[in-house]
ZALUMDO-54871 format. One record per atom (N, C-alpha, C): x, y, z. Coordinates in steps of 0.1 Angstrom, whole numbers, plus 5000, padded with zeros to 4 digits. Atoms other than C-alpha are relative to their C-alpha. Last residue first. Layout:
XYZ...
***
This chain:
501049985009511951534998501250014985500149835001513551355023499450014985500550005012512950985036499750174994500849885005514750895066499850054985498849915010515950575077499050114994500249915009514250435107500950054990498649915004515050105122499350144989499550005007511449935131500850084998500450005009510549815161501050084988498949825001511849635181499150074992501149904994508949335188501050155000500950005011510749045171499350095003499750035015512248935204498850044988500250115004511249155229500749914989501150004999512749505232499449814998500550075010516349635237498349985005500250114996517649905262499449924986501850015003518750195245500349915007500350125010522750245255498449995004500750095000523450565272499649934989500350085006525150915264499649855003499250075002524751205290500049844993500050124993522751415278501149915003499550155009524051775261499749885009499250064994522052135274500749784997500250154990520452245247501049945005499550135003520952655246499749835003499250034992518452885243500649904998499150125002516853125221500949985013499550044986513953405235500749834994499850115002512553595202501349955010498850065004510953895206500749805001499349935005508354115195501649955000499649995014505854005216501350094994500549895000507253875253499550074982500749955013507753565264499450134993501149905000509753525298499450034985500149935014511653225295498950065003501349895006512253075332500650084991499849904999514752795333499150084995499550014985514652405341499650165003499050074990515252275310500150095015499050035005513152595296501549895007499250044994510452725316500849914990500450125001507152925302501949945003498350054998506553255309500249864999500750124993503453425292501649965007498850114998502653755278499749905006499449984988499453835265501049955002500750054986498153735232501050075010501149884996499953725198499749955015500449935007503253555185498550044996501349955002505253495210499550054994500649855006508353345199498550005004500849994992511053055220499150154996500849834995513852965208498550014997501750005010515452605204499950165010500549914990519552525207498350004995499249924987521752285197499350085010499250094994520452015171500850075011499150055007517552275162500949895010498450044999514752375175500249924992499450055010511552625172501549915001499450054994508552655195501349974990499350105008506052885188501250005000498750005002503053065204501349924994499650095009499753165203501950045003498949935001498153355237500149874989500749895010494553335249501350034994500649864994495653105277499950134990500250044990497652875255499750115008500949914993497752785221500050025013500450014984500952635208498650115002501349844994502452655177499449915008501250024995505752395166498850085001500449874995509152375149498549945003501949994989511052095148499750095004501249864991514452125127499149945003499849874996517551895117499650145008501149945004516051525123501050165006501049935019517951275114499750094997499549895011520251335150499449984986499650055006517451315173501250024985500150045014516451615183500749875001499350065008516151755221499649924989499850055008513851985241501449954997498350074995513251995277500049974986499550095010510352215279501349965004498750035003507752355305500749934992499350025014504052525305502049975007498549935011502652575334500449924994501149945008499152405356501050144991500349914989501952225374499150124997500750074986502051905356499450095011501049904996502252065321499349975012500450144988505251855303498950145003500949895003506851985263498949925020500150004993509551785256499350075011500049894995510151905220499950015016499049925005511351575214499550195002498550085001509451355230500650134999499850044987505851635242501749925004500049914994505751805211500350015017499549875007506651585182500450125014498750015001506051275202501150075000499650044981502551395217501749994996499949854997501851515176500450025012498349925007502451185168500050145005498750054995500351065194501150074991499949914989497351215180501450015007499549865010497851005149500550105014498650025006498150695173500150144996498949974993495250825191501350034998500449804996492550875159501449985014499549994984493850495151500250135002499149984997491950475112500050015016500349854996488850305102501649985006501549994993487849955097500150165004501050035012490049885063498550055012499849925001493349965087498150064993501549994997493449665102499350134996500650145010496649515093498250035003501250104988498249675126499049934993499750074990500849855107499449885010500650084998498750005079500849875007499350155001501550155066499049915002499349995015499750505060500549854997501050015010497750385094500550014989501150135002500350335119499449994989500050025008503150605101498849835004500549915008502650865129499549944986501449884999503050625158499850044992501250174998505350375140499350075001500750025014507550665129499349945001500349865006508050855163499449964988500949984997509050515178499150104996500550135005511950495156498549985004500549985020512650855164499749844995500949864994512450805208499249984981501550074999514550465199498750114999500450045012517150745182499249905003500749875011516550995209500049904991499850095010517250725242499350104985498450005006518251045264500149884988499050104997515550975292501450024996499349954986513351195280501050005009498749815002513451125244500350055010498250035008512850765255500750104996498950074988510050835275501049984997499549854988508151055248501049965009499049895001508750755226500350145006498350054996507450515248501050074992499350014986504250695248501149955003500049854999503750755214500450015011498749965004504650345208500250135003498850004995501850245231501150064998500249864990498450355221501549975001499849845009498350145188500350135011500849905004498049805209500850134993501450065011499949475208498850114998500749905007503149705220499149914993500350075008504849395233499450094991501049915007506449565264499749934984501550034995508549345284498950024994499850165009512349445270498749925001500150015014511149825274500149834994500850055010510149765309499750024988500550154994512749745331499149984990499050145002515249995310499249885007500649985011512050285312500749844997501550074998511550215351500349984981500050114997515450275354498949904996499050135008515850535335499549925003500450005015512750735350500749904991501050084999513650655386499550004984499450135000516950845379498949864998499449995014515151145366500849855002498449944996513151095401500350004983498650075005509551065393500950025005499750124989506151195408501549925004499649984988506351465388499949925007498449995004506251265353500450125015499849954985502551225365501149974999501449954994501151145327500350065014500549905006504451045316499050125003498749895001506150885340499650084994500249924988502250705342501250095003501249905005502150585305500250105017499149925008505750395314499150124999499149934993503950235341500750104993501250034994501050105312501050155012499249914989502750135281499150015009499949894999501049875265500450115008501049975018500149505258501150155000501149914998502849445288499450024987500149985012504349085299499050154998499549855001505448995334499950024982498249984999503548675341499850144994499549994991499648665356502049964995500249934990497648805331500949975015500249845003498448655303500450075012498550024998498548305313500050144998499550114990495148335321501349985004499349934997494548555292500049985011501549964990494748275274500250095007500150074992497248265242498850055011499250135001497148305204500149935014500850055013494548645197500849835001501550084995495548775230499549934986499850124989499248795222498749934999500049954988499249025191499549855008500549914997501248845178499350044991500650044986501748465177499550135004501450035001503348505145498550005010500349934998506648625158498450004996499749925012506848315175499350154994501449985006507148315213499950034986500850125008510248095222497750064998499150055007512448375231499349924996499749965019509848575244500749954990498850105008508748315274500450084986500550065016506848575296501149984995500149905014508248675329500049924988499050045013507348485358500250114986500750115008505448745384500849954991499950204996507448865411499449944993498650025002507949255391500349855012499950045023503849285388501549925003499150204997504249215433499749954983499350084990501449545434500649874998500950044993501249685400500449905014501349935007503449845371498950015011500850105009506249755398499150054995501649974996508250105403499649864991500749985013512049995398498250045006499849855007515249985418498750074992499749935015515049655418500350114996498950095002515449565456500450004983498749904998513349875465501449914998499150125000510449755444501550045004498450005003508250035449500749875002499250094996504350095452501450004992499350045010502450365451501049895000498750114997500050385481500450034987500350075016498050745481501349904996500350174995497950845517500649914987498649954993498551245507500249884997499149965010495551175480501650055006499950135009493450965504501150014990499050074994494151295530500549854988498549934997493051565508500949845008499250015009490051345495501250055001499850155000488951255531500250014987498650074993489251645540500649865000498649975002487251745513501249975005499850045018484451525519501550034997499450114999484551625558500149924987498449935002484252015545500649855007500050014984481051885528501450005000498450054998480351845492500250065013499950124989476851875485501249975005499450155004476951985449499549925010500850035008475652305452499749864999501449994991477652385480498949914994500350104989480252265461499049985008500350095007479352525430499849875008502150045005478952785454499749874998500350084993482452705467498649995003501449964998484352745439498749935008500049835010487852825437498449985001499949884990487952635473499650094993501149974984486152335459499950155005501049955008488052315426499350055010499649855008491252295447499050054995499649944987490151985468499850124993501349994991488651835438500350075006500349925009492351875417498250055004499249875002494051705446499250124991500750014987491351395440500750175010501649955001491851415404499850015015500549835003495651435411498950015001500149924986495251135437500450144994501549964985493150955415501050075011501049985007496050925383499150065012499949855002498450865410499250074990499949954989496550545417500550154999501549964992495350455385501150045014500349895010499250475369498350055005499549864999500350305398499950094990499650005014498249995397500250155000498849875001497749955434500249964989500749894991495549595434501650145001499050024993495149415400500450105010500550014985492049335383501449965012501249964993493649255351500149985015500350004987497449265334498550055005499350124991497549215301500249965014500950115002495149485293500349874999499750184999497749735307498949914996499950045019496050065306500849914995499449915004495249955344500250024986499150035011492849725356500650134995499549885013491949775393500649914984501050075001491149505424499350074985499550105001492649745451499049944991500850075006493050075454500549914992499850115012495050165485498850014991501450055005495150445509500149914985499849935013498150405531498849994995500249855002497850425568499450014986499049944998499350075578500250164996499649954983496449905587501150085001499550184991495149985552500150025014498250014990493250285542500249885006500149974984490250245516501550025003499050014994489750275481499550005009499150155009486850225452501249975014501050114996484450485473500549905000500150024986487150755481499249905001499550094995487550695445500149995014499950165006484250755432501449965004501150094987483651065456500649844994498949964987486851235436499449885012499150075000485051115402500850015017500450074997482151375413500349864997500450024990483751605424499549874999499050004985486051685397499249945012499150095004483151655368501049935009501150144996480851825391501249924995500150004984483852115391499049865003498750084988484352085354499949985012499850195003481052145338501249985010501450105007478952465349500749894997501149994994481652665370498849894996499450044983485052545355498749985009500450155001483552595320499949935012501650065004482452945331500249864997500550034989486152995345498649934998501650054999487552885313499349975010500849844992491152995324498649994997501049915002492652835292499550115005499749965010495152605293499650104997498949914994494852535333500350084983500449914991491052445329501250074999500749945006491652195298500150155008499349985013494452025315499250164991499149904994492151975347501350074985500849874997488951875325501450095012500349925011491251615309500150165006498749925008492651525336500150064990499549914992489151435353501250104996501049905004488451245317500150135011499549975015491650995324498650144998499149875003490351005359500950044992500849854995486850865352501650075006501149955009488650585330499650185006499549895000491250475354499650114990500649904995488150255365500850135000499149925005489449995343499250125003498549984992487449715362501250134996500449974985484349745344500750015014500949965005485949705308499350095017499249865007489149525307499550125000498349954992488349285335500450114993499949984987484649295325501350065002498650084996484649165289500350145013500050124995481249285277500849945009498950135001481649655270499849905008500450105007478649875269501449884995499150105003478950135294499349874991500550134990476150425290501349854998499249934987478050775277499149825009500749904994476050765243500150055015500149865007478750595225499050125003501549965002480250415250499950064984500049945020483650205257498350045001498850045013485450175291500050064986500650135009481950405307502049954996500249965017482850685332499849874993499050135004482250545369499750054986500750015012480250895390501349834992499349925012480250935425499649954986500149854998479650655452500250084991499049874996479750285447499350154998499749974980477849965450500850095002499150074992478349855413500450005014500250195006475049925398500949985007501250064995475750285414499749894998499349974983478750395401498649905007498850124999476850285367500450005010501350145003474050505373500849905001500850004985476450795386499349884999499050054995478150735350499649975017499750165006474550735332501749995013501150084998473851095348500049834999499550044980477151235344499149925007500550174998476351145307500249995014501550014998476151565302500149834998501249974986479351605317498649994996499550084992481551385289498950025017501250115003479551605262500249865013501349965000480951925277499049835001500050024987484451745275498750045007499650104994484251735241499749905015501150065005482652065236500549845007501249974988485552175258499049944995499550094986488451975237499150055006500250065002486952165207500249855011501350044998487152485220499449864991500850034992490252435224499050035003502050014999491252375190499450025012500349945017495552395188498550075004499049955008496752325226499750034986499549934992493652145239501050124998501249945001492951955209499850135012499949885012496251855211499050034994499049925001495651715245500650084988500649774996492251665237501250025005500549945006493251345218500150125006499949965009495151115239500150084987498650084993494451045275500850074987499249934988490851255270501450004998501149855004489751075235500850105012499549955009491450765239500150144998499149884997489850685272500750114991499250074985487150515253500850115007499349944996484350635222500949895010500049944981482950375209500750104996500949884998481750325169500250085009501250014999481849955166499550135000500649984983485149955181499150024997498950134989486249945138499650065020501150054991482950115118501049915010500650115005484850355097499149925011499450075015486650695092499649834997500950025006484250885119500849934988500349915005487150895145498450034993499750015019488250565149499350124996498250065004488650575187500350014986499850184996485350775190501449974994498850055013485551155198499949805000498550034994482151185219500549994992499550164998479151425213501249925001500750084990477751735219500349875003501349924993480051935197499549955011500950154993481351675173499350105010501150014998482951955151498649915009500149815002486652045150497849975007500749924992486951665169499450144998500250054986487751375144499350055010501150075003488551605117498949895009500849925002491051765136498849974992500250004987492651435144498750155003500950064994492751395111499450015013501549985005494151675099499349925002500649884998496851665124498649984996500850084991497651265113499950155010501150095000498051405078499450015017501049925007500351685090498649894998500649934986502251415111498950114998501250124993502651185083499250065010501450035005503851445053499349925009500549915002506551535078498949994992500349964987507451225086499450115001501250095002507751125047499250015018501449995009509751405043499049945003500850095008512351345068498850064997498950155001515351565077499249914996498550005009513651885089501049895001498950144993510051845109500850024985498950005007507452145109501349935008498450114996504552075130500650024989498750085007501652285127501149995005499450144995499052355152500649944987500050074985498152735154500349895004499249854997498652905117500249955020498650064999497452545105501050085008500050124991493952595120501949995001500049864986493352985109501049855011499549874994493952865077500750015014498150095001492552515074500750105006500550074987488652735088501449945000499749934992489952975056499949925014498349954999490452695035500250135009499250124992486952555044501750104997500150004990485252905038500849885006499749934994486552915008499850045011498850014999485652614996500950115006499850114991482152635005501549965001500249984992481752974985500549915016498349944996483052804957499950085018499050124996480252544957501550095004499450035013477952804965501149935002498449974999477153015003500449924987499849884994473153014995501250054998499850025010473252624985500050224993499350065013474752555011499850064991498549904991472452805038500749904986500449875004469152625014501250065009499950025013470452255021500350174994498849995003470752355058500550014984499349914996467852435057500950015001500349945009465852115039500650165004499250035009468051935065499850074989498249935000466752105093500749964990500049855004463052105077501350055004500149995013463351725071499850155001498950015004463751685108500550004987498849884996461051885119501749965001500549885007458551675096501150095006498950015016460951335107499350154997500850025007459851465143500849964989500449925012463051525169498849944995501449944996463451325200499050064993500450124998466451095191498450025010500449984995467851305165498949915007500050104998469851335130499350065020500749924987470251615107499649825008500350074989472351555075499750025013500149934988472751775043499149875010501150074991473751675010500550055013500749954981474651944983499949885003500950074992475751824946500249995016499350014987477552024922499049935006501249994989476951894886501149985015499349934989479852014854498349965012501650034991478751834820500550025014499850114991481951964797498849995010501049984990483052094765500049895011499749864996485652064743499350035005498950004994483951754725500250185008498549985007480651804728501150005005499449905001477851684752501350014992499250035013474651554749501350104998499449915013472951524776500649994992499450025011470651324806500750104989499749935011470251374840500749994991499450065012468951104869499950164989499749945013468551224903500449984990499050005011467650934925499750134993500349855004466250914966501150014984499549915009466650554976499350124991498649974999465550405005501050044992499950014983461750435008501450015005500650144994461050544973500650045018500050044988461850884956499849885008500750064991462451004923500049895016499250034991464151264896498449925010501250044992463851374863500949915011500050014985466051594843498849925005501050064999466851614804500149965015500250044986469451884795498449915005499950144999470051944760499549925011501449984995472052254767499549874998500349945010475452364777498650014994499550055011475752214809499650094987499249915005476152314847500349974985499749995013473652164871500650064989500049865014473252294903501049924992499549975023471952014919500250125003500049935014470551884958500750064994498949985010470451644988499550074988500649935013468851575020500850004987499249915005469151335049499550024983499949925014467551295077500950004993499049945007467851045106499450074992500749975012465850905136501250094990499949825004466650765167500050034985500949965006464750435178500450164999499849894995467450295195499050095000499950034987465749975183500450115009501450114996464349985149500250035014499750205002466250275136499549915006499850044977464550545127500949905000500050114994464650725087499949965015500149984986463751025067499749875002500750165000464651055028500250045014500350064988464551395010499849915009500450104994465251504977500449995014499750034984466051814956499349915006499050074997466551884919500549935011499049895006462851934912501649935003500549885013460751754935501550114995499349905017461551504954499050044990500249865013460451344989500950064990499649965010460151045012500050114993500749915011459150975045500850014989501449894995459150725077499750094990500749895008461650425065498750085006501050045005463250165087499650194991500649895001467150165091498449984994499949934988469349905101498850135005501349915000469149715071499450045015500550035014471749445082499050045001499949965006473549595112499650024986500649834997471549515137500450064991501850005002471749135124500050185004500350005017475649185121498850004997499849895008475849295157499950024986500949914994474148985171500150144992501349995006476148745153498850095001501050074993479548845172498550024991500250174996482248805151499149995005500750074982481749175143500249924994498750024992483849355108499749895016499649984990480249345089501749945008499650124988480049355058500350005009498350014997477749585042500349895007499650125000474549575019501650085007498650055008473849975018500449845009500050164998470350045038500849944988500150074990469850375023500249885004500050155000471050564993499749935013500250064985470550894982499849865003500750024989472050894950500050045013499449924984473051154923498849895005500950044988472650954886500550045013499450004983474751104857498349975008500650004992474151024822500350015013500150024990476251164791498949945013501349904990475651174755500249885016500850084989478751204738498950025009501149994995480151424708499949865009500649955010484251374701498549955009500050035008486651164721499050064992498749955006487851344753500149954981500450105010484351384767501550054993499249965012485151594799499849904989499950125011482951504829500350074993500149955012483151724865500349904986499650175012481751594895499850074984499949945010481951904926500149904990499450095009480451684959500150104982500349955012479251884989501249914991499250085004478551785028500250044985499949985013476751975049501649975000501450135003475151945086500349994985499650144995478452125103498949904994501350025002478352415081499649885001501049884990481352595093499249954996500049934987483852265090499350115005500149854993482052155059500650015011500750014986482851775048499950165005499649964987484351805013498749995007500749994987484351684980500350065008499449994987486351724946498450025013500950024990485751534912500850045008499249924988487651524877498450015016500450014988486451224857500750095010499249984988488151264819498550045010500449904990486151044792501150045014499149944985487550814771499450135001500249845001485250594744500450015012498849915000486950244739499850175000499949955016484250014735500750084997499950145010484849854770500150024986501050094998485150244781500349854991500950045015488050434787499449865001500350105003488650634818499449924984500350045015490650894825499849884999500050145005490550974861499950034985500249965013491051294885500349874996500050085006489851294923500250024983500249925016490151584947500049824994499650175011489251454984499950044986500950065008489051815003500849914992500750124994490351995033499249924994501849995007491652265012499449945006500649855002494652275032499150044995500349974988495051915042500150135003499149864993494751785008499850065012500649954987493751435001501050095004499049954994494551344964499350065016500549974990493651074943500650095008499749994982494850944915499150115001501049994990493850794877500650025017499349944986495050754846498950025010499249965008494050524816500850095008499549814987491850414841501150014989498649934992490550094816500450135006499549895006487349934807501449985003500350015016485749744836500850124995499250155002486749684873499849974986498749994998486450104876500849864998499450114991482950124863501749965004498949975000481450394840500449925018500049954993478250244830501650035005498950104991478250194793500250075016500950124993474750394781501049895006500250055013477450624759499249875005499449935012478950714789499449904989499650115007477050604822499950114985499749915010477950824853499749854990499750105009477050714891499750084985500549915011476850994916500549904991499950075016476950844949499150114991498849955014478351054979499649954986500649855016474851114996501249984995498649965005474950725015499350104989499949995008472150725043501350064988501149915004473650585074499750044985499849905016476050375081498749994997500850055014475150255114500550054991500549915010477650275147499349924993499449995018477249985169499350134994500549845006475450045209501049904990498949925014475549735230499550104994500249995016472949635260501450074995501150105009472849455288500350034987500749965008476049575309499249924992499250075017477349285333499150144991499649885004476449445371500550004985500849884996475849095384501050134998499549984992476848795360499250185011500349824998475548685329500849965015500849984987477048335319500150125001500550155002477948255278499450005019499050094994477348635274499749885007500050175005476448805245500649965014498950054998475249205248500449865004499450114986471949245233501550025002499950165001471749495207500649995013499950074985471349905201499949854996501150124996471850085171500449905010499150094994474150445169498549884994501450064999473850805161499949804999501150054983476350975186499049924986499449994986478851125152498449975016500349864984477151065126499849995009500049944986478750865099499350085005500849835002478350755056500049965017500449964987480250395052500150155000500649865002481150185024499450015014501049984990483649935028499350135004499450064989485849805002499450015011499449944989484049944970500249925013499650124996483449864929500450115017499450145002480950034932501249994992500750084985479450344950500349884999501050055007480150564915499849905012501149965007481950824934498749934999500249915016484650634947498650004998500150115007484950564986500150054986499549955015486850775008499549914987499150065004484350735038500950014987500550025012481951035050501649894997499150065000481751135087500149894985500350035011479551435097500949884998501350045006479751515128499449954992500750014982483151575139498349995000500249884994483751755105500049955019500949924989484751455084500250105002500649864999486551295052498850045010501649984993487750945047500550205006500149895002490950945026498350055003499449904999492450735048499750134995499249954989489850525057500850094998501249954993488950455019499850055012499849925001492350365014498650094996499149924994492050085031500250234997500749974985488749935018501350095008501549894995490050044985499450025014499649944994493749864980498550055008499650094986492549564966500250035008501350084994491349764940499849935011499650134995494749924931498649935007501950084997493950164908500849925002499950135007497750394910498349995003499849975010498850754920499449884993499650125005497650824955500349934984500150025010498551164966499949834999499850135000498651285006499449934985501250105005498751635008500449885001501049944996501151895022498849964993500449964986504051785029499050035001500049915001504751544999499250075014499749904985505551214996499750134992498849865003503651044969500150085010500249814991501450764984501350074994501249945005500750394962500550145002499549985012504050224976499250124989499149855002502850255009500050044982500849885000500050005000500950135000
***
């Protein structure tokens, strides 16, 4: 698949018809707003890998499977739907329909630009009888007109008169294949959607749907401007799941049959179809209002404003640089617009986790959502406080206090089956707590602080004073935990949960005093506060003072250590070859679990404790998940390991382009990408924010000559620039700021530019990694 992509920094080109390739590269060049969520598929709707139209929260419910229920087992599942499909526009030349496994592409790429924010497409195709036609075509997902979607489909007749047909569907209930093993999900997902109304007239159509069981309701619209000489023969009709515009012509050489085509999506689990066919039929009318060009220039200004605030400039590799941009624009796709609802692990690029949101989103996302978009990290986080309701409900099922965020949701109710990884991984509610502390210190959004954060805070704080107690020996333990470890379950002190809950529990205390309406409000009592201040003094972490090393988890570092010499490399990822029986109890990690917490509560550390923890568990670590590598490369650049740090740097950024994980066809790894930009900004720019301030410790690997960055922070833009010696430091708008440098306050001021020197590591051997599990040797790929 690489082979297909033309480096270049500021798009992503594919040059070839590789058919084989499609479900993949449908994902990549999937196209959203955070609402909207449209797959890269071609045009004509066939030949295709896996079609799929998104939006964001709309979902179908089903049993959850299990061979014995148990008490507190979630009942029900949530699965995205693909929803009505508005990309198709099917073309037939000369009555041959123009088909990509017929004929020949005479040429043909693709290009996903991350400044226009649109899927261009150009083809020459010649037909079984040999008439060639050129296929130019550009779409886009709206970033300012979050319910609108628009498709430009231009036809050139390159052999002398032709009479053209173009058909614009609306399409419902699209035959797919389901990615689920479990039987249940594929019945919800086969014809998912029942019919409530139809309409067309003129160039514009309307289909309104429910789905059987969630029973939430869809719209979607779509309409023409037609662009041809003359000739023009139009008729257009409606049924229950497909809505068609058929237009016929006759058009000369040197000429060309030019149709833009609007659709608009409104979706709703209280709404009318009559008042949901008048948001769509309005949105339609704002589209068609602002014009195809109109739509484009509002997207490249929304790119604009975006790149001027979170680009990454990287000197020495090309192909890193074209990855990290990509996995920006995605990531901004992902969240610019979701609003009320949650980032799911795959963004809107396909149907892989069914759809969930998880930690991903807080742990990994809204930190550069935070720093570039932050009003997209708040909406985010907005939508996290209106399920407070469902997570209190959950707390509750399980005999506890406060609120228990979901493992995996999509409407904020837990629906993961598998317990230990799922109902046990309670570092969930203070992955979202950190959020909302992150978010607060970046910003100063006292209003958010007032109406969302503070419950948020309080009411995780109660949930672990519920989960923990104090031993006989003072400390306050929680016991009986999974950590971001999914090789290790239900295990007691898992020191990434533990210091995890005693900032959120720290970050209570504080919220309280800044506001002590909102506590009042709450209920919070000054013996509340005092039993989160002490749980979070109390707060056990455990130490192996014979190793030198923080065990991931109480008596992790006495468990046998996994056989890697005699594990083939076949055999990965683990869980898919052994039980997680054996799993769970030797020294083996899916994912940075302890290493995730140097990071995450990188005050808690020694610089010495840091080597040591990173050298115990790099040879251990199996990375069978996509979260891991971002995180072991920030630790490795910390540390002083810079060229593991850059090896790690390409996995993260290049998961999906490589399609690393062989799974690429269900939707891309929204973290991973995000991760690169953690690498970029957090590894090697070294970038940490424990004390509600900004500090760096940058260093380069030597491939890489420059790293430059932008920063939002407290109403201020700023940017980060280094080299193999030194990095400086420009404000460039907003109030001053100070921000610390290895150690040293940089006062920021406009106008000038604050360079400093990098002080030199002392040099160290990487530690190794499993067998078979290094990962890959970088060599750099310049332009």
């Amino acid at each position: 698949m690489t082979s297909g992509f033309q480096v270049d920094p500021w798009q992503l080109q594919w040059n070839t018809l590789d058919l084989s390739a499609l479900d993949r590269t449908e994902s990549v060049f999937a196209l959203s707003n955070g609402h909207i969520g449209m797959r890269g598929t071609l045009e004509e709707g066939e030949p295709t890998g896996l079609a799929g139209t998104y939006l964001n929260g709309f979902y179908e419910q089903h049993a959850l499977p299990y061979a014995e229920a148990g008490y507190g087992y979630p009942e029900d599942g949530q699965t995205v739907v693909n929803v009505t499909d508005g990309k198709i526009i099917r073309l037939l030349v000369q009555d041959e329909p123009l088909d990509m496994r017929y004929g020949r592409a005479l040429d043909h790429h693709r290009v996903l630009d991350f400044r226009t924010g649109t899927l261009r497409r150009d083809t020459v195709w010649e037909s079984p009888t040999g008439r060639r036609v050129r296929v130019r075509t550009e779409r886009l997902v709206s970033f300012t007109q979050r319910a609108v979607a628009a498709i430009h489909y231009e036809v050139e007749p390159l052999d002398g008169d032709v009479q053209l047909v173009v058909q614009s569907d609306l399409l419902a209930n699209e035959p797919i294949e389901s990615a689920s093993r479990d039987p249940r999900v594929a019945a919800t997902l086969n014809a998912p959607l029942v019919a409530e109304d139809a309409f067309a007239e003129e160039y514009h159509a309307v289909l309104v749907h429910q789905t059987r069981k969630s029973g939430l309701r869809v719209a979607a619209a779509m309409d023409h401007e037609l662009d041809t000489d003359d000739g023009l023969r139009c008729e257009i009709q409606a049924e229950d799941d497909l809505a068609r515009l058929t237009a016929a012509v006759d058009v000369p050489k040197d000429s060309r049959l030019r149709v833009t085509k609007y659709v608009a999506y409104g979706w709703s689990a209280r709404r009318s179809a009559p008042a949901l066919r008048a948001q769509v039929d309005a949105a339609l009318s704002g589209a068609l209002q602002t014009g195809w060009k109109g739509l484009l220039a509002e997207q490249r200004r929304f790119l604009d404003d975006f790149w001027a605030t979170a680009d990454v400039e990287i000197e020495g590799d090309a192909e890193l640089q074209q990855a990290v941009r990509f996995a920006l624009f995605h990531v901004l796709q992902a969240g610019a617009r979701g609003e009320s609802r949650a980032i799911p692990a795959k963004g809107l690029t396909g149907p892989g986790y069914d759809g969930h949101s998880f930690w991903d989103s807080e742990t990994f996302v809204l930190p550069v959502l935070t720093y570039t978009v932050p009003e997209a990290a708040r909406d985010a986080l907005r939508w996290r406080h209106s399920t407070l309701d469902k997570a209190r409900e959950r707390a509750d099922a399980l005999g506890l206090k406060g609120a228990a965020f979901p493992w995996r949701s999509i409407n904020g109710a837990e629906c993961s089956a598998y317990w230990p990884a799922g109902t046990a991984a309670f570092h969930v509610s203070a992955d979202v707590a950190d959020g909302v502390v992150r978010y607060l210190a970046a910003t100063d959004d006292t209003d958010f602080e007032r109406d969302h954060g503070a419950e948020i805070l309080v009411e995780t704080a109660r949930l672990w004073c519920s989960i923990g107690h104090h031993d006989v020996h003072g400390g306050f333990r929680i016991d009986g935990v999974t950590g971001p470890d999914e090789y290790s379950a239900v295990v007691d002190n898992n020191v990434y949960t533990n210091l995890m809950a005693q900032r959120n529990l720290r970050e209570a205390v504080a919220v309280c005093e800044r506001q002590p309406e909102v506590a009042e409000r709450l209920g919070v009592t000054a013996e509340q506060v005092h039993a989160w201040q002490e749980a979070a003094d109390k707060m056990v972490v455990p130490y192996d003072e014979m190793l030198g090393v923080h065990p991931q988890s109480e008596r992790f570092t006495e468990h046998a250590r996994w056989d890697f010499a005699n594990t083939p490399e076949e055999h990965y990822p683990l869980l898919l070859h052994y039980p997680y029986f054996d799993l769970y109890r030797k020294q083996v990690v899916k994912q940075a679990d302890l290493v995730m917490a140097m990071y995450s509560r990188g005050d808690h550390f020694t610089s010495e404790q840091k080597v040591r923890n990173v050298d115990y568990y790099e040879p251990i670590t199996v990375r069978d998940s996509s979260l891991s590598a971002c995180v072991q490369a920030v630790m490795a650049a910390e540390v002083g390991y810079l060229e593991l740090a850059y090896d790690y740097f390409a996995e993260a950024a290049l998961t999906d382009l490589h399609d690393l994980h062989a799974n690429v066809r269900n939707g891309l790894h929204i973290a991973s990408l995000a991760g690169a930009w953690t690498v970029a900004v957090a590894g090697f720019g070294g970038m940490r924010d424990h004390d509600r301030s900004l500090a760096f410790a940058p260093r380069l690997p030597e491939a890489l000559t420059r790293l430059a960055f932008r920063l939002t922070y407290r109403e201020s833009r700023f940017a980060v620039e280094i080299d193999q010696d030194s990095a400086s430091y420009t404000l460039l708008e907003g109030p001053s700021l100070t921000v610390r440098h290895h150690g040293e306050g940089v006062p920021l001021v406009l106008g000038t530019v604050e360079r400093r020197p990098i002080p030199a590591l002392p040099a160290r051997e990487a530690p190794s990694q499993p067998r078979g599990r290094a990962p890959h040797r970088r060599t750099p790929k310049v332009f």
